[in-house]
PADREN-460407 format. One record per residue (C-alpha): x negated, y, z. Coordinates in steps of 0.02 Angstrom, whole numbers, plus 50000, padded with zeros to 5 digits. Layout:
BEGIN
<<X; Y; Z>>
...
This chain:
BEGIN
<<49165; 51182; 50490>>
<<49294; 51277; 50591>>
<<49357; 51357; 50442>>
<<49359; 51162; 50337>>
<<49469; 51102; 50490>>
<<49576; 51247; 50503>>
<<49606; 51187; 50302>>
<<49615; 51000; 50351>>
<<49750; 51028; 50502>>
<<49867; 51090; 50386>>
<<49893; 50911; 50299>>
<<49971; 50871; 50488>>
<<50060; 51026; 50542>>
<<50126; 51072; 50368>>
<<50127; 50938; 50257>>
<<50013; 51060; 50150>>
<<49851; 50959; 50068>>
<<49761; 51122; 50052>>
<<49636; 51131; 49895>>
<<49528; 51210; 50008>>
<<49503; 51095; 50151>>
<<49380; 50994; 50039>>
<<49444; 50816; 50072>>
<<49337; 50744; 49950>>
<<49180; 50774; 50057>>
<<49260; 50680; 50205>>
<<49201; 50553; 50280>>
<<49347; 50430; 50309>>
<<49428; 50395; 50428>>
<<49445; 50565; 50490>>
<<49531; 50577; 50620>>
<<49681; 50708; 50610>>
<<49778; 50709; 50760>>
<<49744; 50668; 50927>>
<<49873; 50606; 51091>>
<<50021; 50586; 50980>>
<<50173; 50470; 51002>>
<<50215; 50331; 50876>>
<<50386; 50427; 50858>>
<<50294; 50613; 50808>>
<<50193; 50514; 50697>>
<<50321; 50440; 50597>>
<<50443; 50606; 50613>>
<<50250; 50698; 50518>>
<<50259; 50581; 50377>>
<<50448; 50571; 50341>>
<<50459; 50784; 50333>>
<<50288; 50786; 50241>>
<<50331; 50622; 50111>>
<<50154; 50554; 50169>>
<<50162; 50375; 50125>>
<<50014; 50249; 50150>>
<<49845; 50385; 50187>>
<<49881; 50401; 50380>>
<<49872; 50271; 50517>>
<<49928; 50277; 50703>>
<<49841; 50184; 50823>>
<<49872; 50162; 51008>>
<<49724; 50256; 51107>>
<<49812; 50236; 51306>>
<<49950; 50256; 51407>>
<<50006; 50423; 51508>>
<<50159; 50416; 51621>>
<<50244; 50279; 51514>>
<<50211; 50373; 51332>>
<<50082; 50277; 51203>>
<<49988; 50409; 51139>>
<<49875; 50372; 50983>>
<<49774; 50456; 50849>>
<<49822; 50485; 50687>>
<<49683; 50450; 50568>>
<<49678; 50470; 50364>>
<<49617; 50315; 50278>>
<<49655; 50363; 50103>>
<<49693; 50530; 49999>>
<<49808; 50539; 49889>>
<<49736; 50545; 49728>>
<<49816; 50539; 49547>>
<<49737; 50368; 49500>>
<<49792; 50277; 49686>>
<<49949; 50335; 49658>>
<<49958; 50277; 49488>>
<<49891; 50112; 49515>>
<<50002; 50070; 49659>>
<<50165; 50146; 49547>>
<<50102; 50033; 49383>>
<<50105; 49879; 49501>>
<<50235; 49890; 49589>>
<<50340; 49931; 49393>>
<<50252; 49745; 49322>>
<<50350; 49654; 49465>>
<<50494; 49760; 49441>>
<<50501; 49715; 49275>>
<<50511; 49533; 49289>>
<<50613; 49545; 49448>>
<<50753; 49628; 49317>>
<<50858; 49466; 49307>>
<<50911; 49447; 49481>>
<<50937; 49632; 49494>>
<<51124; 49589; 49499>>
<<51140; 49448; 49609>>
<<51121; 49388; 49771>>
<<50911; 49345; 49748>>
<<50879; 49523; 49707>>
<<50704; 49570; 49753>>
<<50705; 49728; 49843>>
<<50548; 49858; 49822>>
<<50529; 49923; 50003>>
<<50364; 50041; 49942>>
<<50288; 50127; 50069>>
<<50420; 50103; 50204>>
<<50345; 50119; 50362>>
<<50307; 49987; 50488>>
<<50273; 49988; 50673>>
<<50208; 49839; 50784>>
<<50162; 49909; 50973>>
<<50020; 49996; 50944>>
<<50013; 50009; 50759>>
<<50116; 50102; 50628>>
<<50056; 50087; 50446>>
<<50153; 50104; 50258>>
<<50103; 49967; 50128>>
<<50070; 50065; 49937>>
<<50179; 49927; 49895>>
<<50298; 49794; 49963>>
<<50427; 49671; 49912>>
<<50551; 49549; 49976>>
<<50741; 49468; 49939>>
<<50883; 49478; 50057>>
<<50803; 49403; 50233>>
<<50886; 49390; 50408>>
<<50827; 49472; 50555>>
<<50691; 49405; 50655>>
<<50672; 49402; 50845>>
<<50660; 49569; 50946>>
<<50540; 49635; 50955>>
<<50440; 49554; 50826>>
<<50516; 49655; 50671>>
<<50430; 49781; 50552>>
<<50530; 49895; 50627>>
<<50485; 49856; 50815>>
<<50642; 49793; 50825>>
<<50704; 49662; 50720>>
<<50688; 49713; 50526>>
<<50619; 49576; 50419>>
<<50446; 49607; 50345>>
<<50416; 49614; 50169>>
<<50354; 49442; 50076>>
<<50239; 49520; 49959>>
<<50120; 49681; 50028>>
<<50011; 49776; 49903>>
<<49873; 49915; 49949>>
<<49778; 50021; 49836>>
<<49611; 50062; 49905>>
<<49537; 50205; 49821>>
<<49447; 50335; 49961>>
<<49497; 50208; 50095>>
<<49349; 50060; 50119>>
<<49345; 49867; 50069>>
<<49315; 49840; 50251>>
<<49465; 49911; 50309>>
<<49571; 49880; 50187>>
<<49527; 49696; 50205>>
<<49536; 49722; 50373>>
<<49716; 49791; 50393>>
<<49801; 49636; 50296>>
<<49696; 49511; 50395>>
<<49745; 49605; 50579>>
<<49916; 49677; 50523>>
<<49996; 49632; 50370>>
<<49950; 49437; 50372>>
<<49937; 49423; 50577>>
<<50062; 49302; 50660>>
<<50136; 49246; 50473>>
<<50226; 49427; 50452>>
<<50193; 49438; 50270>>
<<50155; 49302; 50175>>
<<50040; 49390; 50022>>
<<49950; 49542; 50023>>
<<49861; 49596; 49857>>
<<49705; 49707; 49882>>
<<49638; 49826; 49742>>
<<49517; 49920; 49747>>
<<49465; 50074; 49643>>
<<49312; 50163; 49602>>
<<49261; 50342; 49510>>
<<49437; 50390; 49587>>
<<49387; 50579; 49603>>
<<49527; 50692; 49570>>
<<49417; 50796; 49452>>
<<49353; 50693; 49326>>
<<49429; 50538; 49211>>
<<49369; 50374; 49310>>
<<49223; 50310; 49176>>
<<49230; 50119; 49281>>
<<49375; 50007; 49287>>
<<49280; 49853; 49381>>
<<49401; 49679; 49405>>
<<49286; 49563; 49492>>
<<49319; 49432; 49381>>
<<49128; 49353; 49288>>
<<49087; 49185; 49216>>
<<48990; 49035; 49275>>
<<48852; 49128; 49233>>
<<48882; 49273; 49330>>
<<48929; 49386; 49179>>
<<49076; 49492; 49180>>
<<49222; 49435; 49081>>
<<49303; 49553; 48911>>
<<49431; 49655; 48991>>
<<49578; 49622; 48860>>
<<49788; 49578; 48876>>
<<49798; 49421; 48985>>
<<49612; 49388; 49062>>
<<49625; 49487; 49209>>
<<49798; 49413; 49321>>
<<49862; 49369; 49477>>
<<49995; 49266; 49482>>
<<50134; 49299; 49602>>
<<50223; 49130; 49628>>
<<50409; 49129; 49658>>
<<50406; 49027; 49812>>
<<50295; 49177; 49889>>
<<50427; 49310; 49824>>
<<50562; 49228; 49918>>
<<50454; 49157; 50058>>
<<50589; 49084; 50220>>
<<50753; 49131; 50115>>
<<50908; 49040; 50174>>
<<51068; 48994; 50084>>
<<51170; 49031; 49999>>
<<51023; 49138; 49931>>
<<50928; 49014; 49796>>
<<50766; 49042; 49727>>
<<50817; 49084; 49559>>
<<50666; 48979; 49450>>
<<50779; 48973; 49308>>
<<50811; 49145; 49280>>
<<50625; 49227; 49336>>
<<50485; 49181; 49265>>
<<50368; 49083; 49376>>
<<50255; 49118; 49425>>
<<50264; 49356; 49401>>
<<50124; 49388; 49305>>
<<50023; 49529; 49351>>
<<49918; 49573; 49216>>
<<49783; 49702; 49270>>
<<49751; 49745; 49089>>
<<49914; 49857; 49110>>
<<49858; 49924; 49299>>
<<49697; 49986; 49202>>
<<49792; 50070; 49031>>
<<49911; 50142; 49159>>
<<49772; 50240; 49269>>
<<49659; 50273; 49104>>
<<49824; 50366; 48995>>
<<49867; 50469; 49149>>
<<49701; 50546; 49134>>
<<49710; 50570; 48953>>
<<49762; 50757; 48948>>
<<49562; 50789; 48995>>
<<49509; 50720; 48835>>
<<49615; 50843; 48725>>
């Protein structure tokens, strides 16, 4: 085990997710770091690009420094990252019309956030032109505005706390109006995932044909551009409304990246 953690502690001290560390036998959350400052954290996963697998949470206080752990949640694995990337391109997409104008929707990704005592990245997150909010009550810990529309990918990281993290973060105290939660299974890195499951059945409990247009969630425009102010409009005549998300897509996205294993 001393050997597996040797492997593992490279992910935080140098940005190196070593092949030998065996992450996919982890238990998660694991935690990774120990008596670490919100500002280390964040410094880790700017050098290291590590977006959306690591969370910092507040453990106590020692001589006026919050120190926290620094626990992994989710790995980053080809189809999380492809799912998240394949959403985040539908809304894109029909966003394209207001590209050029003043109700541009802005794709903040993975930018990080920080509340006191928390710092987590979304795998997705959206929102127009907003003015700042009240110190210190900003995604920022200052006085950035938070995104309207979150998005998280769960594929090692649970449905518990997942679900969890936009109830007690994302949605607590009205910071972000949406979150969409996915979740993935048969996400291993080594092998093509064999079950795409959208929990989506009939009235008799069977599951529905998974074909263009049954599987959707429908983003509506007046959650896109939640609290805007003028001059910015909602722009309902140049969007569609509501931004179709059609999981039929999310699915052929995830299945064709793993296509070079059939050949």
């Amino acid at each position: 085990m001393d050997k597996l953690k040797k492997y593992r502690d490279q992910w935080w001290n140098q940005g190196n997710f070593h092949p030998m560390a065996e992450w996919e036998k982890v238990k998660l959350p694991y935690i990774l770091a120990e008596n670490v400052t919100i500002d280390k954290y964040e410094e880790r996963t700017d050098r290291f690009n590590v977006r959306g697998c690591w969370e910092w949470d507040a453990k106590f206080e020692k001589n006026g420094v919050v120190l926290g752990e620094v626990a992994v949640y989710e790995l980053p694995l080809q189809a999380h990252e492809v799912c998240a990337g394949e959403i985040s391109s539908l809304i894109f997409e029909q966003c394209l019309p207001a590209n050029r104008t003043d109700a541009k929707i802005y794709i903040l990704a993975a930018t990080r956030t920080r509340v006191r005592g928390f710092g987590k990245e979304a795998d997705g997150s959206f929102r127009p032109e907003k003015s700042s909010v009240d110190l210190p009550n900003g995604s920022d810990g200052l006085n950035a505005p938070w995104p309207n529309l979150v998005v998280e990918v769960a594929s090692s990281e649970s449905t518990r706390h997942v679900k969890e993290k936009a109830r007690n973060y994302w949605l607590y105290n009205n910071r972000v109006r949406d979150v969409i939660i996915v979740k993935l299974y048969d996400a291993a890195e080594n092998q093509i995932p064999s079950r795409m499951k959208f929990d989506t059945h009939d009235a008799n409990g069977d599951p529905l044909s998974y074909q263009e247009g049954t599987h959707v969630i429908r983003i509506p425009l007046d959650c896109l551009y939640h609290d805007v102010k003028p001059p910015i409009e909602i722009p309902r005549s140049v969007l569609p409304d509501p931004i179709i998300l059609d999981f039929f897509f999310v699915r052929k996205a995830i299945l064709k990246s793993f296509s070079y294993k059939c050949e």
